[in-house]
C-alpha positions as CSV (number, residue, x, y, z in Angstrom):
1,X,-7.5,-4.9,-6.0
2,X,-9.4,-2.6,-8.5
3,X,-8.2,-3.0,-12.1
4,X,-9.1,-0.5,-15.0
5,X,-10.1,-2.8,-18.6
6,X,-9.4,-0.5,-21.6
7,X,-11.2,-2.7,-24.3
8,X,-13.9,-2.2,-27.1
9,X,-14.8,-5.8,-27.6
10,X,-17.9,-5.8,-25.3
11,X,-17.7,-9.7,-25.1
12,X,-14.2,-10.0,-23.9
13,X,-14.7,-7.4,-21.3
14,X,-17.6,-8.5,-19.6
15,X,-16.2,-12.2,-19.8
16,X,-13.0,-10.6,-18.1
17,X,-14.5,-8.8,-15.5
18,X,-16.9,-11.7,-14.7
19,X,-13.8,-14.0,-14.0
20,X,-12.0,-11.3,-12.2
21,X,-14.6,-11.1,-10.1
22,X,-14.7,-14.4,-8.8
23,X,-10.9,-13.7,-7.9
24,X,-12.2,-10.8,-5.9
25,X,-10.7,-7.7,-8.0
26,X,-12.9,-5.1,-8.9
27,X,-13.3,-3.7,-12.4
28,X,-14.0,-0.8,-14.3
29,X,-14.2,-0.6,-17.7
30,X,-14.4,1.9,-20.3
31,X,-14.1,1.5,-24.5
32,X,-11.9,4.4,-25.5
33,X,-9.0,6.1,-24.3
34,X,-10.7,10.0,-23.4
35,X,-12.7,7.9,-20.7
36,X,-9.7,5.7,-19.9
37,X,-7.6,8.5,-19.4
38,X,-10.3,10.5,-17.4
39,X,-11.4,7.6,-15.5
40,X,-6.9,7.2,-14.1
41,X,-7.3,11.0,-13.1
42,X,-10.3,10.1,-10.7
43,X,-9.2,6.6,-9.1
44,X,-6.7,4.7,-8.0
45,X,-6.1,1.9,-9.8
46,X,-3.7,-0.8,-9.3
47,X,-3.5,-1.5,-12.9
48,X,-4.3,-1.0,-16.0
49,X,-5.6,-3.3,-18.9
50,X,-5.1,-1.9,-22.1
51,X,-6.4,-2.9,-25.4
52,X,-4.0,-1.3,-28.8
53,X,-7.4,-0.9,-31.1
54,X,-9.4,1.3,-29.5
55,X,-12.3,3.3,-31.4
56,X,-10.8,6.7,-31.1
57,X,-7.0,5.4,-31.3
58,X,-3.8,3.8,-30.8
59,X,-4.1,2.4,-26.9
60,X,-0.3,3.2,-26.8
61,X,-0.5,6.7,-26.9
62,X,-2.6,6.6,-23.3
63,X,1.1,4.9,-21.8
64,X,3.1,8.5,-22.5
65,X,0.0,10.5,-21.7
66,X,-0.3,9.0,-18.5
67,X,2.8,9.1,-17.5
68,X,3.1,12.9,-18.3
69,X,0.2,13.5,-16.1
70,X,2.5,11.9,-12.9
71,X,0.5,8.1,-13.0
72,X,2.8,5.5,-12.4
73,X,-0.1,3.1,-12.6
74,X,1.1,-0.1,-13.7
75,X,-0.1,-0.6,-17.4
76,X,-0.3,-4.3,-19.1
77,X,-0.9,-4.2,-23.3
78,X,-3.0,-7.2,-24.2
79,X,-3.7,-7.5,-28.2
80,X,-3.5,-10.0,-30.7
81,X,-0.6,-8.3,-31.8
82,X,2.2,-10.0,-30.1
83,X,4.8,-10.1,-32.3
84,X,8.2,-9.8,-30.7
85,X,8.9,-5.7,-32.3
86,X,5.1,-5.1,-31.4
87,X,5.7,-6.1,-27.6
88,X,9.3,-3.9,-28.3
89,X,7.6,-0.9,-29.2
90,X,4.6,-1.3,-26.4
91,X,7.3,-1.4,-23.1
92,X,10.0,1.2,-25.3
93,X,6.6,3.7,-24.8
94,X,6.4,3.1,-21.4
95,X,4.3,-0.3,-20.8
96,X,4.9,-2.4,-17.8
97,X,4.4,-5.7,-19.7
98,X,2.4,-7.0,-22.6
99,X,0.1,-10.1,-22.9
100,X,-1.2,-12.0,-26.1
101,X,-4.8,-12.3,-26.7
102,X,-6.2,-15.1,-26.0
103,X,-4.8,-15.8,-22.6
104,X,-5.8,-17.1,-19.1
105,X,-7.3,-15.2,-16.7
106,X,-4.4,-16.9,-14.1
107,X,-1.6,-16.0,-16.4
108,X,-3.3,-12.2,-16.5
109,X,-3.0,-12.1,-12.9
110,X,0.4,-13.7,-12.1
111,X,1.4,-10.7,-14.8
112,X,-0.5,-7.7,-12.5
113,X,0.5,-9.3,-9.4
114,X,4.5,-9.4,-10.8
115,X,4.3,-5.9,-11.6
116,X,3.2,-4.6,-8.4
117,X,5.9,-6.5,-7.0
118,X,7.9,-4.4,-9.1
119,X,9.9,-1.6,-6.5
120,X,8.6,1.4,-8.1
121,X,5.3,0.0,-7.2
122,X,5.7,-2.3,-4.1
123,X,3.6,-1.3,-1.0
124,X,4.1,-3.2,2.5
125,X,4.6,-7.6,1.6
126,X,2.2,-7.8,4.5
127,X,-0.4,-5.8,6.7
128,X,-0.2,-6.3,10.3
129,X,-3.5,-5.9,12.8
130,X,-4.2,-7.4,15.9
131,X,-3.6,-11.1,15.4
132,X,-4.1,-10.8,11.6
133,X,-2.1,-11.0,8.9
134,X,-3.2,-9.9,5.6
135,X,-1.5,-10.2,2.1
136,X,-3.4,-7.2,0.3
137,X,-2.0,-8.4,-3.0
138,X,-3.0,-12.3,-2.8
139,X,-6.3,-11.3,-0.7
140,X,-5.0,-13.7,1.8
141,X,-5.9,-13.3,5.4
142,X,-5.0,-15.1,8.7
143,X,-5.6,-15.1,12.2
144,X,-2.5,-16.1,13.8
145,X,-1.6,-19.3,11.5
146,X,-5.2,-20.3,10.9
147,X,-6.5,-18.9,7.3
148,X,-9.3,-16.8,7.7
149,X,-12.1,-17.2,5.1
150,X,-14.6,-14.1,4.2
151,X,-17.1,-13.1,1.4
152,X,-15.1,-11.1,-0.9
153,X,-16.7,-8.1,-0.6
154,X,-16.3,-7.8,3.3
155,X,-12.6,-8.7,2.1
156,X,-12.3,-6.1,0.1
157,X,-13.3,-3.8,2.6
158,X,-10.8,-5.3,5.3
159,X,-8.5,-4.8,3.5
160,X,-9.1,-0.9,2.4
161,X,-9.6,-0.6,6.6
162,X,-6.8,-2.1,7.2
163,X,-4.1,-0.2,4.8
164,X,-5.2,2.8,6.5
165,X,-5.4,1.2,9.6
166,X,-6.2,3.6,12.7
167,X,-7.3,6.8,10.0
168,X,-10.6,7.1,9.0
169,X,-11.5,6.0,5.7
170,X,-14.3,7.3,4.2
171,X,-17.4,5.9,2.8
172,X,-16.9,6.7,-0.9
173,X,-13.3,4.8,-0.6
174,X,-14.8,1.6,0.5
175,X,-18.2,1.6,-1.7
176,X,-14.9,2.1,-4.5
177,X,-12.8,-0.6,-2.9
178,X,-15.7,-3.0,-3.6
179,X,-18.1,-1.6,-6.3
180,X,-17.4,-0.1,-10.2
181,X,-18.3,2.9,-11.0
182,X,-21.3,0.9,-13.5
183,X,-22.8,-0.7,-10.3
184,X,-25.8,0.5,-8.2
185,X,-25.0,0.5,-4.8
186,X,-27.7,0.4,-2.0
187,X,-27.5,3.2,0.5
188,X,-27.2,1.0,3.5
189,X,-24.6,-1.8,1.6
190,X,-21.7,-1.0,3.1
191,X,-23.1,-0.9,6.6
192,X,-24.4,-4.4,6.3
193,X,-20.9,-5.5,5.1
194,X,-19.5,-4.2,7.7
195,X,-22.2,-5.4,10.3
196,X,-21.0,-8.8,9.3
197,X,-17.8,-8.2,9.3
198,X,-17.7,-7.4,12.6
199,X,-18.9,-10.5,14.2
200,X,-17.0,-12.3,12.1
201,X,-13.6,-10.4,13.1
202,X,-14.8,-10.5,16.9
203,X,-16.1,-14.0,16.6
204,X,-12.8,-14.9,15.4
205,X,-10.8,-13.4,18.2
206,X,-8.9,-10.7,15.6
207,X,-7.5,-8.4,18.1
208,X,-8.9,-5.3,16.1
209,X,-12.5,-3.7,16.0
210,X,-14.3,-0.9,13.5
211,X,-15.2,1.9,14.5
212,X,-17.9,3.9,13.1
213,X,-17.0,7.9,12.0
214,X,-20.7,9.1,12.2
215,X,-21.2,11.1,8.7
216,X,-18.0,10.0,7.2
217,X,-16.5,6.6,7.2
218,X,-15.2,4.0,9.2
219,X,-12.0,3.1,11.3
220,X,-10.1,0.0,12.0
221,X,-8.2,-0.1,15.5
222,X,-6.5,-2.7,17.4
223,X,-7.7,-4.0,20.8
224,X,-5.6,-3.9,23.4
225,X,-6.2,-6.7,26.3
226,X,-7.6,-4.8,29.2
227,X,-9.4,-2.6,27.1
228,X,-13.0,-2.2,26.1
């Protein structure tokens, strides 16, 4: 999951992304709404976290903007103003749901997690490959009924192979399924992820294998018995 933080309190944020870290989602974050709104047009988000007092505005007036540019990208307002006509006026503009400030970082996901259920927004309950099973919005994995435990950042890539299963995805899509757009990323990281990963999915007797796209990316099939 790769979440967008729209916030100026420099604090907050890097507490936030810190603990949403550890839950294995992926942050950017930015501290007005011209590079919030830029930063939409160039990535896929799964949501967006949007603070109301930004430097150079009212964070509602990204909601409409967005949405006239033909993003559907889930939006949650969280402020300190959570009076009941505040929260009114923040979903009336467009807002998928609001959250007071403070808050836990649980209830913050249980909210993102509810509105990607939402149908407008719901992709497949489950990803099927092999033997595994893979719950892309949970970051749950298991092979056959046994759960199967991974760092998260080989996690993370799994699961960008594995929604796009049997396509190549590039190499710019998983260092973005994994890393923000702040972080330094070694040239060779995503081949050692994948490296481990590997092992660990033919160790496990996964039924699939990558495949790498020499230049480009990297694929995810499934092994068929009798094959090589």
């Amino acid at each position: 999951m790769r979440l967008l933080i729209v916030e100026d309190e420099r604090e907050l944020a890097v507490a936030l992304a810190a603990a949403l870290a550890k839950r294995g989602v992926v942050t950017d974050h930015t501290i007005n709404l011209a590079d919030a709104f830029e930063l939409t047009l160039q990535n896929d988000y799964d949501a967006i976290l949007l603070d109301r007092r930004l430097p150079d505005g009212e964070g509602l007036t990204l909601v409409p903007k967005l949405r006239r540019s033909g993003r559907d990208t889930p939006i949650i307002i969280m402020t300190a103003r959570n009076e009941p006509l505040e929260r009114v006026k923040g979903l009336d503009m467009g807002a998928d749901d609001y959250i007071g400030k403070p808050f836990l970082v649980e209830e913050l996901l249980a909210r993102v997690r509810a509105v990607l259920r939402r149908p407008v927004n719901l992709a497949e309950p489950a990803i099927m490959a092999g033997r595994m099973v893979i719950d892309p919005l949970n970051l749950n994995v298991a092979i056959g009924s046994t759960p199967f435990a991974l760092p998260r950042r080989e996690l993370l890539i799994l699961v960008a192979l594995a929604k796009r299963k049997n396509k190549t995805v590039l190499r710019s899509t998983l260092e973005g399924a994994v890393y923000n757009y702040e972080q330094e990323i070694q040239s060779n990281a995503v081949d050692a992820h994948i490296s481990r990963l590997r092992k660990r999915l033919a160790d496990a007797g996964s039924g699939v294998a990558i495949h790498s796209i020499r230049g480009v990316g990297y694929l995810l099939k499934e092994e068929h018995r009798g094959g090589s």
